[in-house]
C-alpha positions in Angstrom: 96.9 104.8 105.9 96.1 106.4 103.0 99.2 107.8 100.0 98.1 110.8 98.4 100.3 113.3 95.8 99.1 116.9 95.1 100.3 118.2 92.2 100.1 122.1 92.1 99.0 122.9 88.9 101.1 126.9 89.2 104.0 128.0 92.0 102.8 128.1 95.3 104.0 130.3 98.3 105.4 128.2 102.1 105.2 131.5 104.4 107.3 130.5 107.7 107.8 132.7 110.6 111.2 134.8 108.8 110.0 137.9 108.4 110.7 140.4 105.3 114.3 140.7 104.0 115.3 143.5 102.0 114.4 146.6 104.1 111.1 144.5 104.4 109.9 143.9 100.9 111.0 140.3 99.9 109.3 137.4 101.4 110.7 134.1 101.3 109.3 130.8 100.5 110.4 127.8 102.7 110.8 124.4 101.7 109.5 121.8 102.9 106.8 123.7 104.2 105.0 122.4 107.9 102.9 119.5 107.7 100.3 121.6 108.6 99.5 123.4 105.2 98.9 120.1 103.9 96.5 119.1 106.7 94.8 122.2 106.5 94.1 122.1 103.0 93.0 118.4 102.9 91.0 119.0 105.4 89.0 121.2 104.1 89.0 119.4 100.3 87.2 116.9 102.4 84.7 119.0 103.7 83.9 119.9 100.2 83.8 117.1 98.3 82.0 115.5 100.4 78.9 118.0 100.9 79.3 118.8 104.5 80.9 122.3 104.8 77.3 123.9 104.6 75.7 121.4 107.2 78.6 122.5 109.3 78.7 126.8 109.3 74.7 125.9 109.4 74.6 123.6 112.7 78.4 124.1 113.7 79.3 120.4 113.8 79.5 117.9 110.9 76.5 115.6 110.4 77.1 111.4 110.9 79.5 109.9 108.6 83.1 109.4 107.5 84.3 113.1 107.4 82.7 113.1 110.8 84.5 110.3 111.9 87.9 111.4 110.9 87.7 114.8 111.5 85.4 115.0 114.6 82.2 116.6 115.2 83.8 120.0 115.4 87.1 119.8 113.1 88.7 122.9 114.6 88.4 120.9 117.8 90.6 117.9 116.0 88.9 115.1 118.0 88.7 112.8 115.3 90.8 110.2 114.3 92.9 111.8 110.9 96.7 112.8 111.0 98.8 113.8 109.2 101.7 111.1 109.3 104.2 111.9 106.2 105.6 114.0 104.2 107.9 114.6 101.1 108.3 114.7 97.7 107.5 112.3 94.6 110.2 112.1 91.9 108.6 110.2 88.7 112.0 110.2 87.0 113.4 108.4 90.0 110.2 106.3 91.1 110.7 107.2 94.5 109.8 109.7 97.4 112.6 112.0 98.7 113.0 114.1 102.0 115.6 116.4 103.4 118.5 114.2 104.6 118.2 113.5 108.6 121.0 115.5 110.9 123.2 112.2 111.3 124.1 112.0 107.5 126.5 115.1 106.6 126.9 115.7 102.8 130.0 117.3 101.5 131.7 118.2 97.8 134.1 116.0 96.5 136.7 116.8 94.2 134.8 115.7 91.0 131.4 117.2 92.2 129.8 114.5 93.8 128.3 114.2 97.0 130.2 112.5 99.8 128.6 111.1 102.5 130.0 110.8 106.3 127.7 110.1 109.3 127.4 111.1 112.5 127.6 109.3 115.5 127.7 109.1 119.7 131.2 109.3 121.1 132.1 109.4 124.9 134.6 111.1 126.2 135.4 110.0 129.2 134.5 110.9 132.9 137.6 113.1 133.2 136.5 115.2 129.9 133.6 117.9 130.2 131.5 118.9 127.3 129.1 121.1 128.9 126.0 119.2 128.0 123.3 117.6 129.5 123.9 114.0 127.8 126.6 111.5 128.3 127.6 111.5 124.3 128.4 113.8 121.7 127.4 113.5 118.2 131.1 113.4 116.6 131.5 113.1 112.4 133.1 110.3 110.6 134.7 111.9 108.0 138.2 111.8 106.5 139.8 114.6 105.9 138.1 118.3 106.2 135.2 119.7 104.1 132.7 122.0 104.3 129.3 120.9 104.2 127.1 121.1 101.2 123.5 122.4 102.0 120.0 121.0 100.1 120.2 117.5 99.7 117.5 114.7 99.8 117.4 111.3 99.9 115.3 108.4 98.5 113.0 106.4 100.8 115.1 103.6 99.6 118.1 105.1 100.8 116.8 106.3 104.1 115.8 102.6 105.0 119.0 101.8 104.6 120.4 104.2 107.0 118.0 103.7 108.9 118.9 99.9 109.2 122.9 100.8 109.8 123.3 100.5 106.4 125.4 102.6 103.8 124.3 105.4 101.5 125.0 105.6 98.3 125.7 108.8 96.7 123.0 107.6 94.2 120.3 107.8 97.2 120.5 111.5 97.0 119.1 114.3 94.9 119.8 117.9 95.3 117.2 120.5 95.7 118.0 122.1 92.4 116.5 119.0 90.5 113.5 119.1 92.4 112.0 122.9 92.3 113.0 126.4 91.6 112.1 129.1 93.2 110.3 132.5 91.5 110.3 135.8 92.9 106.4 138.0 92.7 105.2 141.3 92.7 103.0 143.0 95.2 101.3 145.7 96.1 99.7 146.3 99.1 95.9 147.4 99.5 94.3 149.8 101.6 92.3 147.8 103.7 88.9 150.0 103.5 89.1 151.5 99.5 91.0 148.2 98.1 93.2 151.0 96.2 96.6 150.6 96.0 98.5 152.4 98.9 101.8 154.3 97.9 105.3 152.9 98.6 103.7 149.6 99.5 105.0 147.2 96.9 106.7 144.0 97.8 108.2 140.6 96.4 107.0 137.0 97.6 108.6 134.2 96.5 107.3 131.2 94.7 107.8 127.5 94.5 107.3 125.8 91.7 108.1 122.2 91.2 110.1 121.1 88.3 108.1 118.4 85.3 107.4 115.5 87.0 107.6 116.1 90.5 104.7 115.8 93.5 103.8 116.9 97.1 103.7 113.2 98.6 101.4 113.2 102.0 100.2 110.3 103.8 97.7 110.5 106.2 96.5 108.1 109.1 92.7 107.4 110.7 91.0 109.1 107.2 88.4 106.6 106.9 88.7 106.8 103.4 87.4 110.1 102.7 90.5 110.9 100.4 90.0 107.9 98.2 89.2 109.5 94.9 91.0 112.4 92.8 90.0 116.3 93.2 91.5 119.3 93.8 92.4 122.1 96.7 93.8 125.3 97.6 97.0 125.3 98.8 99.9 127.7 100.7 99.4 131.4 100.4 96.8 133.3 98.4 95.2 129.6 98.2 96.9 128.3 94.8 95.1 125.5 92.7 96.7 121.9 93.1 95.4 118.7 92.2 95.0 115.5 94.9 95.6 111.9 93.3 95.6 109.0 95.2 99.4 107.3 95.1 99.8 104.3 93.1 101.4 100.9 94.7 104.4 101.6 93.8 104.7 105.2 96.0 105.3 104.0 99.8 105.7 106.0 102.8 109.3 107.0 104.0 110.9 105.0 106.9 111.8 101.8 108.0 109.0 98.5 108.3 108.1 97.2 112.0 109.7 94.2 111.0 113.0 95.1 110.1 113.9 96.5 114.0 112.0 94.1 115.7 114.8 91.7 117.1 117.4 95.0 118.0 119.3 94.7 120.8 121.2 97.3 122.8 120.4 100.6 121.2 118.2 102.6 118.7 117.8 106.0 116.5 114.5 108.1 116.6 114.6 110.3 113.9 112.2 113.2 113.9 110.2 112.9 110.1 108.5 116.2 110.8 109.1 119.1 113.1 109.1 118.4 116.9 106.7 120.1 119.8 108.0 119.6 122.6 106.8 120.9 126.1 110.7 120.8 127.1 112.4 122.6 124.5 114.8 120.0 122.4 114.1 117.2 125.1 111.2 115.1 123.6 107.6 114.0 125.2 108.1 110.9 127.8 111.8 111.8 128.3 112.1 112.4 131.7 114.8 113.4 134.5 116.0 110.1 136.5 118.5 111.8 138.4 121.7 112.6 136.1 120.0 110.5 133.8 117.1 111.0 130.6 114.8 108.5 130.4 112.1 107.4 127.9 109.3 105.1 129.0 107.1 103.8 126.1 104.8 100.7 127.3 107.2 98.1 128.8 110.5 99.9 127.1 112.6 101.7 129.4 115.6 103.2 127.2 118.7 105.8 128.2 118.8 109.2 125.9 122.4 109.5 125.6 123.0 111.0 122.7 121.3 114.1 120.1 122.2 116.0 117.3 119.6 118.5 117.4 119.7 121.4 114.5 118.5 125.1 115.5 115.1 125.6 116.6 112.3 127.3 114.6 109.5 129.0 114.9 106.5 127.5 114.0 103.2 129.2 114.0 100.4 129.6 111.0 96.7 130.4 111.3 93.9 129.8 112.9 90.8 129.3 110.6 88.0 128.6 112.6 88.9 131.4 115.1 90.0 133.6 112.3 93.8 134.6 114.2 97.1 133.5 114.2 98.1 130.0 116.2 100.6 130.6 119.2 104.2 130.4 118.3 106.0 127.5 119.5 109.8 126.9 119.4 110.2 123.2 117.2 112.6 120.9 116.8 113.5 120.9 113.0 112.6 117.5 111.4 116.0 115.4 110.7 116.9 115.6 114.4 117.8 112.8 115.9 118.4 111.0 119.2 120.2 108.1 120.1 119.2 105.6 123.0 120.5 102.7 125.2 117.9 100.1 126.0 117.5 99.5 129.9 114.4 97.0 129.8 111.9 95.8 127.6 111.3 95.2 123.6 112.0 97.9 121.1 108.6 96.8 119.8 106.9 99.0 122.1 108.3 102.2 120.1 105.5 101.5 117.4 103.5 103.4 119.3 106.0 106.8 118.6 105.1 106.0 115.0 101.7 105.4 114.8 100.8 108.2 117.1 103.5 110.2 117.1 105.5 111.4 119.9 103.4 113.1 122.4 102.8 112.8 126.1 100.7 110.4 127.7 98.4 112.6 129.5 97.0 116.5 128.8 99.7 117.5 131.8 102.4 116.6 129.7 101.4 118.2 126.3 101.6 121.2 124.8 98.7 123.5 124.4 96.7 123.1 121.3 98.5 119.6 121.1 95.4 117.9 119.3 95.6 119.8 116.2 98.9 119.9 115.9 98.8 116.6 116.1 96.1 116.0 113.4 98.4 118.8 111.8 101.5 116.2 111.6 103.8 117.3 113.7 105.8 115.3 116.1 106.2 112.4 113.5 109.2 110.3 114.1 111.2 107.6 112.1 112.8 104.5 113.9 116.6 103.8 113.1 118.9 101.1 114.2 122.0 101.8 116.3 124.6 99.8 115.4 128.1 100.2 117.0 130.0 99.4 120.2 128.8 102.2 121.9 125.1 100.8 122.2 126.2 98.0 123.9 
């Protein structure tokens, strides 16, 4: 695995799938973007810095090597061995990465100003009680008292181990997005497509992101074979805006928790979506399957019960399609922060390294999406593993 940060060097434009607000003249930025900008745009850094983008428009596949190995012979075919396996942000003032804080942990306003955490967790209700869904458990909130939630908070890496461990947060594990960027509204106008000459009534306003002093894109990637080793620089978002690519000191370490710290769990466990989910069965993940009344997941000897999710709104994912020149299907994806809570049948939660070093996909073409090898290479489908601590895994 290889930790990289890219460092925009002026704002950048995220265009998602939300069309034009205004009357249809203001686009908006979204943060964090998909995974797959940042694959995209390594990708073809690589191809560049390492001499091969002419061998490949010449012959149409990449000559022997490391960029061949990674990205395959044909990289719009995605049958090498690179993906895309995190993302976030790099805080220098903090010395840590931050991401958006997973659907389990709710974040209100206390009376002073400062964030309060509560959590969510499975609670059934009985046979005699029905909730209308498909799962045993609902997530219900810890909380005391009522609040109203407070939107755009992150949290450290070092604070989402320790959730993810059953631990507490502190409020001092979270930033809000207002420290981190600001966003910047742009002119346009639009062109006529055969003079290039401005066309009447056509002008519009995109919004920028641009990352406050000291902050960082943080990607890590998986199967590179090493071909991001040394600085450069890329094009990145819309209208392909200049950012620099550093390789990560020692110090910058991937989000989630180590193998070794959920290796002896019994009873239950968390799987926490770390980028959006693609799922051939809407919110129900790849190798959860209908046993009856029951949802199970099969991952090499582990045989585990979904009882529980907290699942946020679905959204559109799409993007574009460079080597055919046209836009990529839209899917419907689960947002990243979902999570899903599960009982353990049989076998050892040590199996469920597989999820995170391949993501969770099907086991055979039957069972996948279409197009699911580049989005996989794209980073999609990238999970977090989380312990499940409480009576109700037992």
């Amino acid at each position: 695995m290889t930790n990289l940060l890219v460092k925009p060097v002026e704002p950048v434009s995220f265009r998602g799938n939300v069309g034009f607000s205004g009357g249809g003249s203001v686009g908006r930025a979204m943060m964090p973007p998909w995974p797959s900008t940042f694959a995209g745009a390594l990708r073809s850094h690589a191809l560049v810095q390492h001499g091969v983008l002419e061998p490949l428009v010449r012959t149409g596949e990449l000559p022997g090597g490391p960029v061949r190995e990674a990205l395959g012979p044909k990289p719009s075919e995605a049958r090498g061995t690179f993906r895309l396996s995190a993302l976030g942000l790099w805080c220098e003032r903090r010395e840590r990465v931050v991401v958006p804080v997973p659907a389990d942990l709710v974040v209100t306003e206390g009376p002073d100003g400062e964030p309060v955490l509560s959590s969510l967790g499975p609670v059934g209700l009985g046979v005699e009680v029905h909730h209308g869904g498909p799962l045993p458990m609902i997530p219900a909130l810890r909380a005391h008292g009522r609040a109203k939630p407070s939107r755009g908070w992150w949290i450290t890496d070092e604070g989402l181990a320790r959730h993810l461990a059953g631990g507490t947060v502190a409020p001092g594990d979270l930033v809000h997005a207002r420290e981190l960027w600001v966003r910047e509204l742009r002119p346009g106008v639009g062109l006529d497509a055969q003079t290039r000459s401005a066309e009447e009534g056509r002008l519009f306003t995109t919004e920028y992101v641009r990352l406050r002093a000291g902050m960082a894109f943080f990607v890590a990637t998986a199967g590179d074979r090493g071909i991001f080793e040394g600085p450069g620089w890329l094009r990145l978002g819309g209208d392909g805006r200049i950012a620099q690519v550093v390789p990560a000191g020692e110090s910058v370490r991937a989000p989630g928790l180590p193998e070794k710290d959920w290796r002896d769990w019994n009873g239950g466990f968390r799987v926490v979506l770390a980028t959006p989910g693609l799922f051939r069965q809407g919110w129900v993940p790849d190798r959860v399957r209908r046993d009856g009344e029951r949802w199970m997941l099969e991952v090499g000897d582990l045989r585990a019960e979904l009882v529980c999710a907290a699942v946020p709104r679905a959204e559109a994912i799409s993007g574009w399609n460079m080597a055919k020149r046209r836009p990529w299907p839209v899917l419907r994806a689960v947002p990243a922060g979902a999570v899903y809570w599960f009982r353990i049948e049989d076998g050892c939660v040590e199996d469920l390294q597989r999820l995170v070093e391949d993501g969770w996909w099907g086991t055979d073409d039957s069972g996948r999406i279409e197009g699911w090898r580049q989005r996989r290479a794209q980073g999609f489908n990238n999970v977090w593993i989380g312990r499940w601590i409480g009576r109700e895994a037992s």
